[in-house]
C-alpha positions in Angstrom: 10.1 18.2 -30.7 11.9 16.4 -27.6 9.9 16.4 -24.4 11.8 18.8 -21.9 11.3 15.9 -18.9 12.7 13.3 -21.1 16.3 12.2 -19.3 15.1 13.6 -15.9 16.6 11.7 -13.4 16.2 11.9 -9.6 16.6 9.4 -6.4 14.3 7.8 -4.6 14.9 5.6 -1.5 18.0 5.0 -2.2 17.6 4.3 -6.5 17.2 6.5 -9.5 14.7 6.5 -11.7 15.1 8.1 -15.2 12.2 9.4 -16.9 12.4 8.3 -20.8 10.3 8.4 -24.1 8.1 6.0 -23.2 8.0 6.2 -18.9 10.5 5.6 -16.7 13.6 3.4 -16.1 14.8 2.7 -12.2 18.6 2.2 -13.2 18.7 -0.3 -10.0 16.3 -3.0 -11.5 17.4 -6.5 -12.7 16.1 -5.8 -16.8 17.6 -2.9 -17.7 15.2 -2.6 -20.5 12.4 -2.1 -18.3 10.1 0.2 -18.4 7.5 1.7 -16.2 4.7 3.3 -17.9 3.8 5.5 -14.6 6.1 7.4 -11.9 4.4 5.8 -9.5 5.0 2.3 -10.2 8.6 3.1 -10.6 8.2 4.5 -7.3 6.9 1.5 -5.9 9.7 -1.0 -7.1 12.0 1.0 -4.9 10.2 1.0 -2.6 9.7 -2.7 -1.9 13.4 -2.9 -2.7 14.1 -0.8 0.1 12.3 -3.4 2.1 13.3 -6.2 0.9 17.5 -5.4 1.5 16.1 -4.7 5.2 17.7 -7.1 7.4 15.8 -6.4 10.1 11.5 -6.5 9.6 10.1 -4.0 6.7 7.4 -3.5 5.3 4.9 -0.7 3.5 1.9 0.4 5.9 -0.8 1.8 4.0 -4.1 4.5 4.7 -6.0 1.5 6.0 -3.7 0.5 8.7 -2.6 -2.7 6.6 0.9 -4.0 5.5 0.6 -3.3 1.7 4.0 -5.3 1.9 6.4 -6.8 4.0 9.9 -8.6 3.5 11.3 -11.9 4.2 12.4 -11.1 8.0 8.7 -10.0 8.8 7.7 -12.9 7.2 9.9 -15.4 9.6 8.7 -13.9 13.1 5.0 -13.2 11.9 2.9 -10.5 10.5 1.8 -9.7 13.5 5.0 -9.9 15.7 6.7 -7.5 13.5 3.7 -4.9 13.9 0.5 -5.6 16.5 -2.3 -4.6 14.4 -3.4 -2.2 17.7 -0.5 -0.1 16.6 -0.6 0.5 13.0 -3.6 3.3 12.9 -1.7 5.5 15.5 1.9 5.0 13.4 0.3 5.8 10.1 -2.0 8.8 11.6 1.2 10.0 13.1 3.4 9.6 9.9 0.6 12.2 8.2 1.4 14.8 10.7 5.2 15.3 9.4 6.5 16.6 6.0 6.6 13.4 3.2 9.9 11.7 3.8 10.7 12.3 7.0 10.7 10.1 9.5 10.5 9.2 13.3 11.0 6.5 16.0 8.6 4.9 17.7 8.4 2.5 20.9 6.1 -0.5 21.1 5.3 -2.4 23.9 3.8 -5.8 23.9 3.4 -7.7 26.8 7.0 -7.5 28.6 8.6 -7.2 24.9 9.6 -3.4 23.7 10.8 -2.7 20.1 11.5 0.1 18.5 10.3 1.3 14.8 11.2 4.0 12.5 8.4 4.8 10.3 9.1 7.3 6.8 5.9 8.6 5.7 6.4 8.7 1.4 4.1 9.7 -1.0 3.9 6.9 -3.8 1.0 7.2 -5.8 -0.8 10.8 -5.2 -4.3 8.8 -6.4 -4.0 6.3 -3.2 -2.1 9.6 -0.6 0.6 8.2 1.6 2.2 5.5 2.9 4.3 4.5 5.2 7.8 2.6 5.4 8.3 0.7 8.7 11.3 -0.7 9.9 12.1 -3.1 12.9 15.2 -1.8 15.1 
C-alpha cells in the first residue's frame, strides 16, 4: 500500500521539497539523489540557502539570541557589525509576536551608524520552536 504523503511537494523559502519513500528531496540541491531523512533538515538546507544567495548580511537567529548561521557577507564586516549582540533578544522576542513567516523591518542604531533589518520568523524544527531569518538592508 502507497503512503498517501508520498510525492507531496510544497515550497519553502524559495525551494521545493518533495516528500518521498524514504524522506524528502529539496529539488534545488546540488545531488539530486539526496535525501533527507527528516522535514526539518530539508527545511534547514533551504534555509541556509536562502542566506547564503543573500548579497547583503544573512544569517539564522535562533531562541538563544545567537546566529545559528550566517553567510559570507556577515562574515566580511563581522559577526557583530552585521547584528550587535544588544539587539538580537528584542528582534527574536519580537519575531514570536507575529504569525510564522511573516516578517518585519527593523531600525538599528549604533553609535552614529543606522541600518535597517528584516527579520522572517520560520518554524524549522517544531523540537527546537522558531527561528528567525535576518537580513541586512
Amino acid at each position: 500500500m502507497m503512503n498517501d504523503a508520498v510525492g507531496t511537494i510544497f515550497g519553502f523559502l524559495g525551494g521545493t521539497i518533495v516528500s518521498c519513500e524514504n524522506g524528502y528531496r529539496v529539488l534545488e540541491h546540488p545531488n539530486p539523489k539526496r535525501v533527507y531523512c527528516r522535514l526539518s533538515e530539508a527545511k534547514w538546507f533551504l534555509a541556509l540557502r536562502w542566506c547564503e544567495q543573500c548579497a547583503q548580511p544573512a544569517g539564522i537567529l535562533n531562541h538563544e539570541a545567537q546566529l545559528a548561521f550566517y553567510n559570507e557577507a556577515s562574515l566580511r564586516i563581522g559577526e557583530d557589525n552585521f547584528l550587535p549582540a544588544y539587539h538580537r533578544l528584542a528582534l527574536f522576542q519580537e519575531c514570536l509576536t507575529l504569525p510564522l513567516g511573516q516578517s518585519f523591518f527593523h531600525s538599528l542604531t549604533q553609535g552614529s551608524q543606522s541600518k535597517i533589518v528584516q527579520v522572517i520568523g520560520l518554524e524549522i524544527d517544531p523540537r527546537f520552536g522558531r527561528v528567525a531569518l535576518v537580513r541586512l538592508l
